[in-house]
C-alpha positions as CSV (number, residue, x, y, z in Angstrom):
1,X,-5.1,-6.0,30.3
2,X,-6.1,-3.3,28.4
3,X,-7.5,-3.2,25.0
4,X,-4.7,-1.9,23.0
5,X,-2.9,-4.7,24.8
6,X,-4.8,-7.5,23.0
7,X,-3.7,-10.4,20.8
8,X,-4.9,-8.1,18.1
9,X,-3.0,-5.6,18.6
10,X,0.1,-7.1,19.6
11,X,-0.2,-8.7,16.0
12,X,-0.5,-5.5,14.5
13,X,2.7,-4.3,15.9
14,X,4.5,-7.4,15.2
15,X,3.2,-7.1,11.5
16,X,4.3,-3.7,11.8
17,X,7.7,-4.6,13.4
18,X,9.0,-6.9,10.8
19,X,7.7,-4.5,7.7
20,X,9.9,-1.3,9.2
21,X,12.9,-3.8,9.0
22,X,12.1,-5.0,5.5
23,X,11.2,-1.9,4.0
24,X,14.8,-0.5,5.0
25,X,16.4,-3.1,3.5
26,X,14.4,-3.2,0.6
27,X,15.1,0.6,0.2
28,X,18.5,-0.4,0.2
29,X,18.6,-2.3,-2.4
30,X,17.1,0.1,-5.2
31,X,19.6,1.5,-7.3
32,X,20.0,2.0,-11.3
33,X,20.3,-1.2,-13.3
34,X,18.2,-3.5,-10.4
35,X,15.6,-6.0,-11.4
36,X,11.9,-4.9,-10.5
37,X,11.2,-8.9,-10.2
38,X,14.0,-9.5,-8.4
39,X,13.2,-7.0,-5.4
40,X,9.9,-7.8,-5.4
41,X,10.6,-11.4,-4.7
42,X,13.1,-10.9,-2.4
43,X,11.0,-8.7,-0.5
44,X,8.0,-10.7,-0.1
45,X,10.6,-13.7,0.8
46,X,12.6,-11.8,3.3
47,X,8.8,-11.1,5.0
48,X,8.6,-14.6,5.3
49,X,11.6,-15.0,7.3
50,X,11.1,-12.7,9.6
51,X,7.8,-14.5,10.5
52,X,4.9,-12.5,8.8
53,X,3.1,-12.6,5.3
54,X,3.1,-9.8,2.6
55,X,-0.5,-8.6,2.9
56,X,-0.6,-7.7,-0.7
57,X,1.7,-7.3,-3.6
58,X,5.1,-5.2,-3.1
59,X,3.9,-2.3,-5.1
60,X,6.7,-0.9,-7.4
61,X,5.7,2.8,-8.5
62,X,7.9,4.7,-11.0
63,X,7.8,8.1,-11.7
64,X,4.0,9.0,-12.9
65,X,2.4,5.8,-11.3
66,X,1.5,6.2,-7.6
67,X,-0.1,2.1,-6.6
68,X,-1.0,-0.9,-8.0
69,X,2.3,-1.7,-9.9
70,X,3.8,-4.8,-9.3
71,X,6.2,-6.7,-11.5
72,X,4.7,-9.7,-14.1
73,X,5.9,-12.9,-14.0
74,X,8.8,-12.6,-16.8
75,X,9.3,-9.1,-15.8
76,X,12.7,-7.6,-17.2
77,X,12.4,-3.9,-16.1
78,X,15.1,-2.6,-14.6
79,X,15.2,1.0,-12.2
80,X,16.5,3.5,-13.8
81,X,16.9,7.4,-12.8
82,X,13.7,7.7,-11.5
83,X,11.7,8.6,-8.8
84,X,10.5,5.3,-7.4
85,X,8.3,4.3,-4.9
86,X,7.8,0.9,-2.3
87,X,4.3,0.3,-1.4
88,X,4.7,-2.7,0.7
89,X,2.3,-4.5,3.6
90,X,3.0,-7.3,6.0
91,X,-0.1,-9.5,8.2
92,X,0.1,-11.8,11.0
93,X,-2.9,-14.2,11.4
94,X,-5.0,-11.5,8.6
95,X,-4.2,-8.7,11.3
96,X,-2.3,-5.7,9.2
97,X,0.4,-3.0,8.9
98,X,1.1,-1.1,5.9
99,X,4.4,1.1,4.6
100,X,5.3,3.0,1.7
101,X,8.9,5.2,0.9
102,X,9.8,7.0,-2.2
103,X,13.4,6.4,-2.9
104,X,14.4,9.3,-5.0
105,X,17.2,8.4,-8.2
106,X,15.8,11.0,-10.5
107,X,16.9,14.6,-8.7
108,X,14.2,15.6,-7.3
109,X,14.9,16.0,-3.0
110,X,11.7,18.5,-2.4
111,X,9.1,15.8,-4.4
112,X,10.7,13.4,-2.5
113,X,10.8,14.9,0.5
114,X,7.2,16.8,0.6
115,X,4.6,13.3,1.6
116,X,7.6,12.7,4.6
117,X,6.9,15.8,6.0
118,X,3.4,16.3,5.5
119,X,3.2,12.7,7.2
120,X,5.0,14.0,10.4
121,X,2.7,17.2,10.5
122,X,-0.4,14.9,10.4
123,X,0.9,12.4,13.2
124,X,2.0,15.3,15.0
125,X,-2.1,16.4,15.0
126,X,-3.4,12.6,15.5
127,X,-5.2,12.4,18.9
128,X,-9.1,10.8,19.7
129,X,-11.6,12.9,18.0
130,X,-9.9,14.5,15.3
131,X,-11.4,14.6,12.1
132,X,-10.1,12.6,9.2
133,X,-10.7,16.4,7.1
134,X,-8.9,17.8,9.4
135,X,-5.9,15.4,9.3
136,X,-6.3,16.0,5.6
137,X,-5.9,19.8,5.6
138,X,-2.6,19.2,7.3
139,X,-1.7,17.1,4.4
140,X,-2.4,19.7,2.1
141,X,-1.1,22.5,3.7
142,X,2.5,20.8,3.7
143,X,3.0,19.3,0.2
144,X,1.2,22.9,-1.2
145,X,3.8,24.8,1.3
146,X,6.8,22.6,-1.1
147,X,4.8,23.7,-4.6
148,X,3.6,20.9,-4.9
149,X,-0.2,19.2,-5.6
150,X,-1.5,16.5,-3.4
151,X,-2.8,13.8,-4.7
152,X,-6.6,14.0,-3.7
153,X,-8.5,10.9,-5.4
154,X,-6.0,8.6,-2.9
155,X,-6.3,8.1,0.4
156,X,-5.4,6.8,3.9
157,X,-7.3,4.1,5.1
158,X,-8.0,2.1,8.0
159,X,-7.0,-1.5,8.1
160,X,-9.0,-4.5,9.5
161,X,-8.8,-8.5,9.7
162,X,-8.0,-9.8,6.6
163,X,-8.8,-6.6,4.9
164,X,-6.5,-4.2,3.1
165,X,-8.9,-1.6,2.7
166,X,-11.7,-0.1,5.3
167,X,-13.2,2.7,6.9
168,X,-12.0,5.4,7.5
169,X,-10.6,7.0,4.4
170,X,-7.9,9.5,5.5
171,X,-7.9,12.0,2.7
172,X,-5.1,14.1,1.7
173,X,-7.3,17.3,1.4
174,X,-9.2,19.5,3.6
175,X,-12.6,18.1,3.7
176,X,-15.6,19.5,5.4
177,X,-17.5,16.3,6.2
178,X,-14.9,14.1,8.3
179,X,-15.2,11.0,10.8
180,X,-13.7,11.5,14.3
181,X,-11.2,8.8,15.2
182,X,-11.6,6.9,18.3
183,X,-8.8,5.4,20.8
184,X,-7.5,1.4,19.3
185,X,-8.5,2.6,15.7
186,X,-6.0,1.3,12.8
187,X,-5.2,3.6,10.1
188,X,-2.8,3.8,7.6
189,X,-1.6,7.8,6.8
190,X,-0.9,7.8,3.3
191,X,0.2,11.3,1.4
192,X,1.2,11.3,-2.0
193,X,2.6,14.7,-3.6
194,X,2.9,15.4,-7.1
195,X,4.3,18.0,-9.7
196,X,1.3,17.7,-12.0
197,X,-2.4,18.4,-11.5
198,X,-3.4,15.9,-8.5
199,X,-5.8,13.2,-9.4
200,X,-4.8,9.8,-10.8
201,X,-6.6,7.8,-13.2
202,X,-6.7,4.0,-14.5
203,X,-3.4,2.5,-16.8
204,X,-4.5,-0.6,-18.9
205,X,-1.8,-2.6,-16.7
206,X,-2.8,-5.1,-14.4
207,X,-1.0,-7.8,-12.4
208,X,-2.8,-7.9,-9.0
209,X,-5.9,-9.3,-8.4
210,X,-8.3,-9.7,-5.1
211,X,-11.3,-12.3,-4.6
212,X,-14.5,-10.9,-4.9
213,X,-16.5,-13.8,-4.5
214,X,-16.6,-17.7,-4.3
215,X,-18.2,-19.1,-6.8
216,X,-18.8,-22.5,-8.5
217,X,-16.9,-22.0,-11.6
218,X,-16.7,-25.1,-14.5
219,X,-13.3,-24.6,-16.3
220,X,-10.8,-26.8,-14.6
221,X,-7.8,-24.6,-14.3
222,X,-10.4,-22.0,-13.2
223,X,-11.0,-24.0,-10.5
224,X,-8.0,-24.7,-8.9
225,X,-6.5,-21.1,-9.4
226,X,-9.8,-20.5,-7.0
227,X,-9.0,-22.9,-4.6
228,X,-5.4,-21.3,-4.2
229,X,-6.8,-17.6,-4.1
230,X,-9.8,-18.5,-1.2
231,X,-6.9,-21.1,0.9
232,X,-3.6,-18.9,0.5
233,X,-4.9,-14.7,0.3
234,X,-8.8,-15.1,1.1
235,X,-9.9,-11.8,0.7
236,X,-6.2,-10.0,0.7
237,X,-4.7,-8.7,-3.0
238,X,-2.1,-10.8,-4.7
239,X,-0.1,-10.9,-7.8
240,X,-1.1,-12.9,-10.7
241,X,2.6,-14.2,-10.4
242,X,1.8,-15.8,-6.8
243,X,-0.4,-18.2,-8.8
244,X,1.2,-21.6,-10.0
245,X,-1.5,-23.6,-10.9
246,X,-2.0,-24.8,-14.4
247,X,-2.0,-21.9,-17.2
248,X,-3.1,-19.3,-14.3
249,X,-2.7,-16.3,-16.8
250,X,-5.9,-17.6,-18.1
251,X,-8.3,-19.6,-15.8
252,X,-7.6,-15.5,-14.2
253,X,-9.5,-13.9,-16.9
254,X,-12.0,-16.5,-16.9
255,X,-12.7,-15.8,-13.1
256,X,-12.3,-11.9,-13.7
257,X,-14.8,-12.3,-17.0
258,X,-17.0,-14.2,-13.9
259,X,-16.8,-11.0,-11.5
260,X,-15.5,-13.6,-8.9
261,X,-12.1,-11.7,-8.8
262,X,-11.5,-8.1,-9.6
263,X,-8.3,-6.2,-10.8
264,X,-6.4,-3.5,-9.8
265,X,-5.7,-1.4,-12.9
266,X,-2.2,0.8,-12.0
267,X,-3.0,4.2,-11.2
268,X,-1.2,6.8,-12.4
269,X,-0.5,10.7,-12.9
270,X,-0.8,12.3,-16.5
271,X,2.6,11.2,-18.4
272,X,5.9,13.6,-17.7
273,X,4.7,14.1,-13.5
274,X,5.8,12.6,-10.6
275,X,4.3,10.9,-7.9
276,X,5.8,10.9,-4.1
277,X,4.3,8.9,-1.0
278,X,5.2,8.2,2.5
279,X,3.5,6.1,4.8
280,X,3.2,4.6,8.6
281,X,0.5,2.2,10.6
282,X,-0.6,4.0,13.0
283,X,-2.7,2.6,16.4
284,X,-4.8,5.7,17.6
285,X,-4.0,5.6,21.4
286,X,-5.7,7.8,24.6
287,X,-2.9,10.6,24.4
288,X,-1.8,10.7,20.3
289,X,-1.0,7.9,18.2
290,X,1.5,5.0,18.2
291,X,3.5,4.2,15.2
292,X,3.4,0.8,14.1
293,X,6.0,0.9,10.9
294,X,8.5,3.3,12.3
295,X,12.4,2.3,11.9
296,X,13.5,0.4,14.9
């Protein structure tokens, strides 16, 4: 058996499998005048079904936010003609795959389209030992060659066990100073395009959280919000509406004012911009790269 043949990997693709299908569907199911809450929950549920576990959040993006938006609890937003986009990841036993799609109601084809194509140009270049800058510059090239700005302080990422978030960062800009990837890496290829200057900064909004740390902590709800967060998502983001233990809202900041959970404030573009994204799983194989979130 060879490596890329493993249990691990085989979880990966089944991870993978099950989030192409559910992203398409949820896709589907955006359209002016539907509940952000309501596709969010019926997304992470359908995940479910088909046999895996939402690996974070679904991640609903409109117009100038690019990640780290997810609906509240008594959410009442509703999409309206905007660009939106679907950050969504699914895990099998902690092992990852990771998919995002702009669905486009605002007018905009070529911001929509630009992070598609400038994901197929750096797939098309994947192969062992290319450099993550060098993957970049192809990102670049192809949402600049639509007039439009990458986003350069976001990034691909690789993707271990029970992590959303590792090395190597895949940027989408030409960088000199790169890492070469190797055969069985997982990496997730992440452009984002946008009609405004091309960094992101912090929102005040917050709804997901991850563990930082375990911790004895004294306040009773406190405590058993902990408990759910180390037993359910360990070291994986979730939403602060995943949590029903008593008055969760709370015993949250009291483990956030402890540093024993950290938030994700939702990044965004400068107000009036868009923000596009696209993007696959990949498993970095001996001749290219296979492609673990592509439509069945």
């Amino acid at each position: 058996m060879s490596s890329l043949e493993s249990e691990q990997y085989e979880k990966h693709r089944e991870a993978g499998e099950i989030l192409a299908t559910v992203r398409d569907e949820a896709a589907e199911r955006v359209e002016v005048g539907a509940s952000h809450l309501e596709l969010a929950e019926w997304t992470e549920e359908r995940i479910r079904e088909l046999g895996g576990e939402p690996a974070f959040p679904v991640n609903i993006s409109i117009d100038e936010e690019a990640a780290h938006a997810t609906p509240s609890r008594d959410d009442d937003s509703t999409f309206g003609e905007e660009m939106v986009n679907l950050d969504i990841g699914v895990h099998i036993d902690g092992w990852l795959a990771d998919t995002a799609i702009t669905v486009d109601l605002s007018g905009h084809d070529d911001l929509a389209e630009a992070p598609g194509a400038a994901l197929d140009a750096a797939l098309d270049v994947i192969e062992p030992g290319i450099e993550t800058g060098e993957i970049g510059g192809v990102v670049e090239e192809t949402i600049e060659g639509y007039g439009y700005n990458p986003v350069v302080n976001l990034t691909g990422h690789g993707l271990g066990h029970w992590e959303q978030h590792t090395a190597p960062n895949i940027p989408n800009r030409r960088v000199e100073q790169g890492i070469e990837l190797e055969v069985g890496d997982v990496v997730a290829i992440e452009p984002f395009a946008t009609d405004g200057g091309g960094k992101v900064g912090e929102g005040s909004e917050e709804e997901i959280y991850a563990l930082e740390r375990e911790a004895t902590v004294r306040d009773r709800a406190a405590r058993e919000a902990l408990e759910t967060i180390v037993e359910e998502f360990r070291t994986l983001p979730f939403a602060a509406r995943w949590l029903d233990t008593p008055r969760a809202e709370m015993a949250l900041r009291r483990l956030k004012q402890q540093d024993v959970v950290h938030g994700y404030p939702v990044l965004k573009e400068d107000d009036g911009f868009l923000v596009s994204q696209k993007e696959h799983t990949i498993i970095v194989t001996e001749d290219g790269c296979e492609v673990t979130t592509r439509s069945r």
